[in-house]
C-alpha positions in Angstrom: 12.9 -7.8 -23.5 9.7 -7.5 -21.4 7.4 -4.7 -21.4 6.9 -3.0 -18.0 3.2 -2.1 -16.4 3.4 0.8 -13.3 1.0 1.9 -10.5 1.8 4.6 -9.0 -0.4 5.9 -6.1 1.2 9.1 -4.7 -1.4 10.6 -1.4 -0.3 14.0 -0.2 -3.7 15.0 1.1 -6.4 13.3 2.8 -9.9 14.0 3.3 -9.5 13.3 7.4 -9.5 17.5 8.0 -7.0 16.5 11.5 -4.3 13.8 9.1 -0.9 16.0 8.5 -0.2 15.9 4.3 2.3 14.1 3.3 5.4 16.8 2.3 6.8 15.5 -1.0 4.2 12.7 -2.0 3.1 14.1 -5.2 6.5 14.9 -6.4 7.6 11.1 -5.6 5.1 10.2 -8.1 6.2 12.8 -10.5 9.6 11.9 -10.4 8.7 7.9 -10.8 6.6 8.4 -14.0 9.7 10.7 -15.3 11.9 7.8 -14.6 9.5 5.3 -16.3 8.9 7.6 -19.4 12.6 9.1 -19.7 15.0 6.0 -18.5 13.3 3.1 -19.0 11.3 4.2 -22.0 7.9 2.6 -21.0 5.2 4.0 -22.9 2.3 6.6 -21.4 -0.3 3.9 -21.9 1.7 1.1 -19.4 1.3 3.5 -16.3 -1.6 4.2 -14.4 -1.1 7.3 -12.1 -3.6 8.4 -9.3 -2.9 10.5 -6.7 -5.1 12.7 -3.9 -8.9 12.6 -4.1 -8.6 10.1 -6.9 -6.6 7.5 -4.3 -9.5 6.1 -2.7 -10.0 2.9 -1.3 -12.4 2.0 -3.8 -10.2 3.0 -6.4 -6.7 2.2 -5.6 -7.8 -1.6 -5.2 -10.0 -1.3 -8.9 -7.4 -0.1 -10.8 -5.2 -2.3 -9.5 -6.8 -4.8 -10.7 -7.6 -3.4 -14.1 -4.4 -2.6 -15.0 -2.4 -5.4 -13.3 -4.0 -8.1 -12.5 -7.3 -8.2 -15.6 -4.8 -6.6 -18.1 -5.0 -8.5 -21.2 -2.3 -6.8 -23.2 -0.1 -7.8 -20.0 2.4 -10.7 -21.1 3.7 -13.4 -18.9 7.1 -12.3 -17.5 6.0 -8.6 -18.4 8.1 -6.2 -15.4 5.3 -5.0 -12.9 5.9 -2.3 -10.6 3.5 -0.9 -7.2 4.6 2.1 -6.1 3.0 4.2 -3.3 3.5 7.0 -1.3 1.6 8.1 1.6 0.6 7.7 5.0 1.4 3.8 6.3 -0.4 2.6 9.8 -1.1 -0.5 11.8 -4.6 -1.8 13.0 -5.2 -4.8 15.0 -6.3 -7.7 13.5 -9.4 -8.6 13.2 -10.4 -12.1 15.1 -10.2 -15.0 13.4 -7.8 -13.4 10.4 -4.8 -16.4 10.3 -2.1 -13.8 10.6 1.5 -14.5 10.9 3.3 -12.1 12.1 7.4 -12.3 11.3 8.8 -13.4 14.5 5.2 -14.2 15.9 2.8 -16.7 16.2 -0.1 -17.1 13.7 -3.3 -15.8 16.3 -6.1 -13.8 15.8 -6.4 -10.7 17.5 -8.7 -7.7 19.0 -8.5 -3.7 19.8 -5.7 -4.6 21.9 -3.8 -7.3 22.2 -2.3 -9.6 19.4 -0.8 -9.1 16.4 -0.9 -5.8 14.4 -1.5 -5.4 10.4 0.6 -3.0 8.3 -1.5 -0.9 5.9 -1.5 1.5 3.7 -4.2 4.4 3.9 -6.4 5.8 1.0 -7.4 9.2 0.5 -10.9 8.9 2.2 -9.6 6.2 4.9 -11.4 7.5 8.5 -14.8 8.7 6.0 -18.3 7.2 5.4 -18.8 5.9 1.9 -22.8 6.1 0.8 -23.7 3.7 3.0 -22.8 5.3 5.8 -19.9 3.2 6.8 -16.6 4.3 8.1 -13.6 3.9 5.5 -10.5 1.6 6.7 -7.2 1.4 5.2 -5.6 -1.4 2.8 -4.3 -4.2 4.8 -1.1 -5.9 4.2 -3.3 -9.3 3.5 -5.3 -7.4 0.8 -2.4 -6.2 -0.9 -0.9 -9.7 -0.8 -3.9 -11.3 -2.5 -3.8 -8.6 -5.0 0.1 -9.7 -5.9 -0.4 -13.0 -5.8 -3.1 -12.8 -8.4 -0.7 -10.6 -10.3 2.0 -13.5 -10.3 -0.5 -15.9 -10.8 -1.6 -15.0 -14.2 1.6 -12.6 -15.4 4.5 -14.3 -13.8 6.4 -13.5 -10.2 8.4 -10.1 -12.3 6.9 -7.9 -9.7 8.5 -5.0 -7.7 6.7 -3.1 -5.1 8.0 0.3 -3.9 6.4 1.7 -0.7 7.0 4.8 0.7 5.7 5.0 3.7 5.8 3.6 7.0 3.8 1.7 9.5 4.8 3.4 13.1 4.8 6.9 12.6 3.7 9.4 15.4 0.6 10.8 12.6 -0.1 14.5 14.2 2.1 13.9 17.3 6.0 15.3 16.7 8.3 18.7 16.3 7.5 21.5 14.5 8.1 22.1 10.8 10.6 24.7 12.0 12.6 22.3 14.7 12.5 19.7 12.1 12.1 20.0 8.5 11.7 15.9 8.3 8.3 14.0 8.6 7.4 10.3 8.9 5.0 8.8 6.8 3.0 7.0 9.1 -0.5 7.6 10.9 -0.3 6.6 15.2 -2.6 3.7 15.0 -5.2 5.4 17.6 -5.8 7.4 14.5 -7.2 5.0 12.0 -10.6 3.1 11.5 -9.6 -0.7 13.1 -10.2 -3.5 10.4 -13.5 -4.8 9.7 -13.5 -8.8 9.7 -14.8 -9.1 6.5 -13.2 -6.7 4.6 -12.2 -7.7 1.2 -13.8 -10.9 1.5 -14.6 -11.3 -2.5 -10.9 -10.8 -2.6 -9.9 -13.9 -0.8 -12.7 -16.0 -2.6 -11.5 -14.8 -5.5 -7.9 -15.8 -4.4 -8.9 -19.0 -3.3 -10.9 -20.1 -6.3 -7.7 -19.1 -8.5 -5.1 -20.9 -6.2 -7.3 -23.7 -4.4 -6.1 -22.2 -0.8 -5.6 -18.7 0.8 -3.2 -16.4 1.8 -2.2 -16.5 5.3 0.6 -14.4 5.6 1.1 -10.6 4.7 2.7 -9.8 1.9 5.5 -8.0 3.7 7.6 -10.9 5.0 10.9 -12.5 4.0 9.2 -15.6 2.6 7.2 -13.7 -0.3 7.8 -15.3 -3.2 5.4 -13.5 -5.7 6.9 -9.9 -5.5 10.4 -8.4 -4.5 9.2 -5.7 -1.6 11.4 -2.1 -1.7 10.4 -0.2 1.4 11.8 3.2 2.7 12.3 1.6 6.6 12.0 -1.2 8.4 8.4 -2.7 10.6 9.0 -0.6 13.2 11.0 2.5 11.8 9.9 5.9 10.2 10.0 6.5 6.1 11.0 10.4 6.4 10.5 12.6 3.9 10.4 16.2 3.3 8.5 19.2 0.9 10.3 18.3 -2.0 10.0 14.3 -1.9 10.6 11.3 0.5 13.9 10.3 1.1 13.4 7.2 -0.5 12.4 8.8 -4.0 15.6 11.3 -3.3 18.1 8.5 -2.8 
């Protein structure tokens, strides 16, 4: 039987002072490791857990890679799981990304018009780093080269999990007190827009493994590398409440 290797990203607070925490986000990843380590029996040392302050951009896309993708005690046909819960949004994209977009045309795009990339958002996403430049979120593209160098070197035994969505209302909505729900998503006018080079050692490394690059996101029907679990659809709300996301409950 094959092993199985889990990361689990679970954001309930962001640095942004003005983002909404996520109600529940730290208990979905509580309740995921339980599940790994108590039903499926997968040892302490085959999941990697961060959550909060330690769910930056920097470091949700480096330990992804050390543990999933440059893991050497990782077999081929090993079970791999990606599981994330936080705040989703959507950004533009940036001109001259070849984006296809399901039920769209492959164009670029600008601030506003075109095609929109989902993402997910890091801890610090909206903050400078020490260079003084303002934080984005983690593309769908990004992830997508990330799973296909997963299934590349391990095999195509990956399942994502993501618990969040990618049109949520962010700060706008009811009360806590009208409604007790809240979507997982940040309103786009929220969230840093894409930089056109961001992650570009990504793709080169992407292309120099499979001789051509990605060009679709990793969220569409024809994904072949990864089966995708998600809590809604590309233009619904992943709900969730203080004790966990619906998703995680159900």
């Amino acid at each position: 039987m094959p092993d199985l290797w889990a990361f689990v990203v679970s954001i309930e607070t962001y640095a942004h002072p003005d983002w909404p925490r996520v109600k529940g986000a730290t208990n979905d990843g509580n309740r995921t490791v339980a599940y790994l380590q108590t039903d499926r029996n997968v040892p302490t040392s085959h999941i990697l857990r961060i959550q909060d302050a330690q769910a930056t951009r920097h470091e949700i896309i480096a330990a992804f890679k050390r543990h999933l993708v440059d893991n050497p005690e990782i077999k081929h046909g090993d079970a791999i799981l990606f599981h994330y819960s936080g705040h989703g949004s959507r950004s533009p994209a940036p001109k001259n990304w070849p984006v296809i977009e399901e039920g769209g045309d492959e164009e670029g795009g600008d601030e506003t018009k075109g095609p929109k990339l989902e993402m997910i958002t890091p801890y610090d996403e909206s903050t400078l780093d020490e260079n003084g430049t303002v934080i984005c979120g983690i593309p769908d593209r990004t992830l997508g080269v990330l799973l296909d160098l997963v299934s590349e070197r391990h095999g195509d035994n990956v399942t994502v999990v993501l618990d969040c969505c990618h049109s949520g209302s962010g700060t706008r909505g009811e009360s806590e007190e009208e409604n007790p729900f809240q979507a997982r998503g940040l309103d786009p006018s929220l969230v840093t827009p894409l930089r056109e080079d961001v992650d570009k050692h990504l793709w080169d490394m992407e292309v120099l493994e499979r001789r051509k690059p990605r060009k679709g996101a990793f969220t569409g029907r024809r994904a072949k590398s990864h089966v995708l679990m998600a809590a809604c659809g590309q233009y619904e709300e992943a709900l969730g409440d203080t004790r966990s996301g619906l998703l995680t409950t159900y």
